[in-house]
C-alpha positions as CSV (number, residue, x, y, z in Angstrom):
1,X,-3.5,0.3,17.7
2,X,-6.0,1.1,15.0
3,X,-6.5,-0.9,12.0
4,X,-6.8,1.5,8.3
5,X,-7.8,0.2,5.2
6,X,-6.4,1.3,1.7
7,X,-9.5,2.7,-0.4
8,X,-9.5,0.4,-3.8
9,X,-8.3,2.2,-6.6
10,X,-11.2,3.2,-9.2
11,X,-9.5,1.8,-12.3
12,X,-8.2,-1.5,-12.8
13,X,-4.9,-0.9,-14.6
14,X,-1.2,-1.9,-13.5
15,X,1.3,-4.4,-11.4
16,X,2.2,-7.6,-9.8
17,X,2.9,-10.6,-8.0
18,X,3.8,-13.2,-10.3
19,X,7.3,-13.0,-10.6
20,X,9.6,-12.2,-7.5
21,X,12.5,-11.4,-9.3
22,X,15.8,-10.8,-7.1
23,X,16.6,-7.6,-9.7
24,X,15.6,-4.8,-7.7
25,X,16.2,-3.3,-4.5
26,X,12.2,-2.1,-3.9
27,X,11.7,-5.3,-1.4
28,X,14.8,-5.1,0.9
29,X,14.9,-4.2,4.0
30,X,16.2,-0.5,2.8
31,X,12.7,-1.7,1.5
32,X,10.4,0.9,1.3
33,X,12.6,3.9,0.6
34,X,14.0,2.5,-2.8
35,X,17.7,3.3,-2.8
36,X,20.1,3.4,-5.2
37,X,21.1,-0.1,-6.7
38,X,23.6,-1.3,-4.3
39,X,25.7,-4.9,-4.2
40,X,26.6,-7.0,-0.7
41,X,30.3,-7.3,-0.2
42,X,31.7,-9.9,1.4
43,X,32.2,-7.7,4.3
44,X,28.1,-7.3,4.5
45,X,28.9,-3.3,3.7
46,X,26.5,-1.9,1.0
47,X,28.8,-0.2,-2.0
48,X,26.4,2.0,-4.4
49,X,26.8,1.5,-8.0
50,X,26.7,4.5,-10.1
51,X,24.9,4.2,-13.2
52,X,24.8,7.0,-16.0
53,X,22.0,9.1,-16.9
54,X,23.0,7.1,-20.3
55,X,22.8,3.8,-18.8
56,X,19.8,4.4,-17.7
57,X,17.9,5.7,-20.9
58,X,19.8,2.3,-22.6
59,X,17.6,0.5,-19.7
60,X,14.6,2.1,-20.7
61,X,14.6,2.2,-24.5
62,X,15.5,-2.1,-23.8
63,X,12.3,-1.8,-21.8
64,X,10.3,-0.2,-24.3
65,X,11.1,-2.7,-26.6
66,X,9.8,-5.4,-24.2
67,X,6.3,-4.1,-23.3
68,X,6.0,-3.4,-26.7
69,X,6.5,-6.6,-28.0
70,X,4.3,-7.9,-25.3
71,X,1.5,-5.9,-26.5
72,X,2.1,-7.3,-29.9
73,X,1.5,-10.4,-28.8
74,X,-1.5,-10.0,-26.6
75,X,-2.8,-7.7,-29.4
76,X,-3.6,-4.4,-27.3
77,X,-2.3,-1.1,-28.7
78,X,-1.0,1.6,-26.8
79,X,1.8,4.6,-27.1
80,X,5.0,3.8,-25.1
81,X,7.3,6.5,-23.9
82,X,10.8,5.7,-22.1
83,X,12.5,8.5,-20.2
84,X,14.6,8.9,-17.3
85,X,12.7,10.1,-14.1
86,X,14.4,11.0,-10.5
87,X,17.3,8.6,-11.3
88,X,15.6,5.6,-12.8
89,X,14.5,4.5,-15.9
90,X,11.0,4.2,-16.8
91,X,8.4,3.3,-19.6
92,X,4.8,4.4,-19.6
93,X,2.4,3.0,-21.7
94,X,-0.8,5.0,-22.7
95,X,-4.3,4.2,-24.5
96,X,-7.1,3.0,-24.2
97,X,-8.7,-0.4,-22.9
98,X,-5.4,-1.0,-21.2
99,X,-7.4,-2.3,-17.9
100,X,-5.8,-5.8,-17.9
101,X,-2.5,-5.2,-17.5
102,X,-3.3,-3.4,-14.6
103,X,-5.0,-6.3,-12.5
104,X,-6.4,-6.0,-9.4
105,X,-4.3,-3.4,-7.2
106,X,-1.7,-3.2,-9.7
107,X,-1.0,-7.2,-9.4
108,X,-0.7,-7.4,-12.8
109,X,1.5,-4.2,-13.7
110,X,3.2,-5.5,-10.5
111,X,4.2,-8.6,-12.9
112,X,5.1,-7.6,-16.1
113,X,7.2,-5.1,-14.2
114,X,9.5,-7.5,-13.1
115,X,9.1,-9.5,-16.7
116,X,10.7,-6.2,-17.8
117,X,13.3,-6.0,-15.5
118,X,14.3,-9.4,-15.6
119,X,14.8,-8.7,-19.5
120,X,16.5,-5.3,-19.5
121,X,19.2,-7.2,-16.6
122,X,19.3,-10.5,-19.2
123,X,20.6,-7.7,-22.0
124,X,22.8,-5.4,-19.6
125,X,24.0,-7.9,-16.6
126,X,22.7,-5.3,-14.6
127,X,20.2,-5.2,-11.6
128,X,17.4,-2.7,-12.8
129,X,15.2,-0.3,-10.8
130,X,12.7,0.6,-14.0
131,X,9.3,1.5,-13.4
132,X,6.8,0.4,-15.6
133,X,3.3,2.6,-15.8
134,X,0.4,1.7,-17.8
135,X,-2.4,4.1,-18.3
136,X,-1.4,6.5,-15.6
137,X,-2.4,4.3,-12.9
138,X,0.6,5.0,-10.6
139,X,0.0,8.2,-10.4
140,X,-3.3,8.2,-9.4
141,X,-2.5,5.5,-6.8
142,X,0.0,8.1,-5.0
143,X,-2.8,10.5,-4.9
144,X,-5.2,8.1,-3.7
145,X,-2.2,7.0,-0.7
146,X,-1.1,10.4,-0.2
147,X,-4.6,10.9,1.5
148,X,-4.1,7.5,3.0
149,X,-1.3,8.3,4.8
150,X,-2.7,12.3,6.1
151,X,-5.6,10.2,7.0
152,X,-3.8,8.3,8.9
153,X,-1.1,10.8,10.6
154,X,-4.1,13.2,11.6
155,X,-5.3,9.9,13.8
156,X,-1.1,9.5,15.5
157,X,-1.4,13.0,16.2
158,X,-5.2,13.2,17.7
159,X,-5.0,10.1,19.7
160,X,-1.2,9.5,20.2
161,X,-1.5,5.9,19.2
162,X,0.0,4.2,16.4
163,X,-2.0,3.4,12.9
164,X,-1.7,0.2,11.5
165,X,-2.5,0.0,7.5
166,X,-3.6,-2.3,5.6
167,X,-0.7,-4.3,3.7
168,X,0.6,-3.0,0.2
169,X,3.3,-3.8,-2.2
170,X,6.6,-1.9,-2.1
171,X,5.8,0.5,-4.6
172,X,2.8,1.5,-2.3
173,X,4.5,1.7,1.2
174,X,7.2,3.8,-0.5
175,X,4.3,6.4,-1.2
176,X,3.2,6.5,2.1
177,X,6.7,6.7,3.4
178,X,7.3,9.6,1.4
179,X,4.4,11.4,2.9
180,X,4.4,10.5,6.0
181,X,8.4,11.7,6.0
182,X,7.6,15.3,4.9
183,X,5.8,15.9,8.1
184,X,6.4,16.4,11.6
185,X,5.6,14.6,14.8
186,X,5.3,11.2,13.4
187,X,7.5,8.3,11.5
188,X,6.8,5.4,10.0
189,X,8.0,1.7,9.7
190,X,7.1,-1.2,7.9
191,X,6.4,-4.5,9.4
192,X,6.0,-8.3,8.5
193,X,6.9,-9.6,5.2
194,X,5.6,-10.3,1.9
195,X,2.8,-10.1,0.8
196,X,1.7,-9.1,4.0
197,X,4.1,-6.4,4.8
198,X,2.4,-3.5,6.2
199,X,3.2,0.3,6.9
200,X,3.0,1.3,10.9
201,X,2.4,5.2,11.3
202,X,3.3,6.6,15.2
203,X,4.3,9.7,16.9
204,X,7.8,10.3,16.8
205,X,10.5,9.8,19.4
């Protein structure tokens, strides 16, 4: 099985592992592929609950409020937008000088994210899937594991073996997931648990 590291990403800006807050369903099982909110019943059946485009700008605008008062405190300025993206809410903060709450690999964005969540659920009783962005850096982390993942299904597909990468958070296995999904001839599974869980690429069935 060969081993693939995850290149470091060039700026130092965004999320966690601080808080492990039980508010979201990235880290289940259903993991990597970040469903719908769903609730257990006492059967063990999953039931989605639907939540309105209008519910979900109320989560973000709650959100907004949040990070913003956090930067008040830690005295770093920055524009903060809250929208509704592919059926979740989400807040993205942009300026300058922002590095910090990034952290190394996101751990720090990784944090306040859940600090966010935990306070949009304390205001609405309700389990939140927000994402929290601060100067851009998720999106060029998918770019950087979108060529993680090509990288490695080129090697499923030239050797027939499986590829074994490096461990990432959920936010970062659901990107590779995603890629490695849209094409043919190979799958992908994750493996372990936190923080070690990892993403395993191999030929398809």
């Amino acid at each position: 099985m060969t081993e693939t590291s995850i290149p470091r990403a060039e700026q130092s800006l965004d999320e966690e592992e601080t808080a492990t807050l039980a508010v979201d369903g990235d880290d289940t099982e259903a993991d990597d592929t970040e469903a719908d909110d769903d609730t257990d019943t006492a059967a063990g059946t999953r039931v989605k609950k639907a939540v309105s485009e209008g519910d979900l700008f109320r989560q973000s605008e709650i959100a907004a409020d949040y990070v913003e008062g956090l930067l008040d405190i830690l005295d770093y300025d920055g524009d903060i937008d809250e929208l509704v993206a592919a059926g979740r809410p989400m807040v993205e903060v942009v300026g300058e000088r922002l590095q910090n709450l990034v952290g190394q690999r996101g751990a720090t964005l990784e944090a306040l994210q859940e600090l966010t969540r935990l306070a949009v659920f304390r205001q609405t009783g309700t389990p939140s899937r927000l994402l929290l962005d601060v100067g851009g850096y998720r999106a060029n982390r998918r770019k950087e594991l979108a060529a993680v993942a090509k990288n490695a299904v080129e090697k499923v597909k030239e050797y027939g073996e499986p590829v074994r990468l490096e461990a990432m958070s959920a936010f970062e296995r659901k990107c590779v997931h995603d890629v490695v999904n849209a094409m043919s001839g190979v799958a992908s599974e994750s493996e372990g648990v936190e923080p070690a869980r990892r993403i395993v690429v191999r030929p398809a069935d």
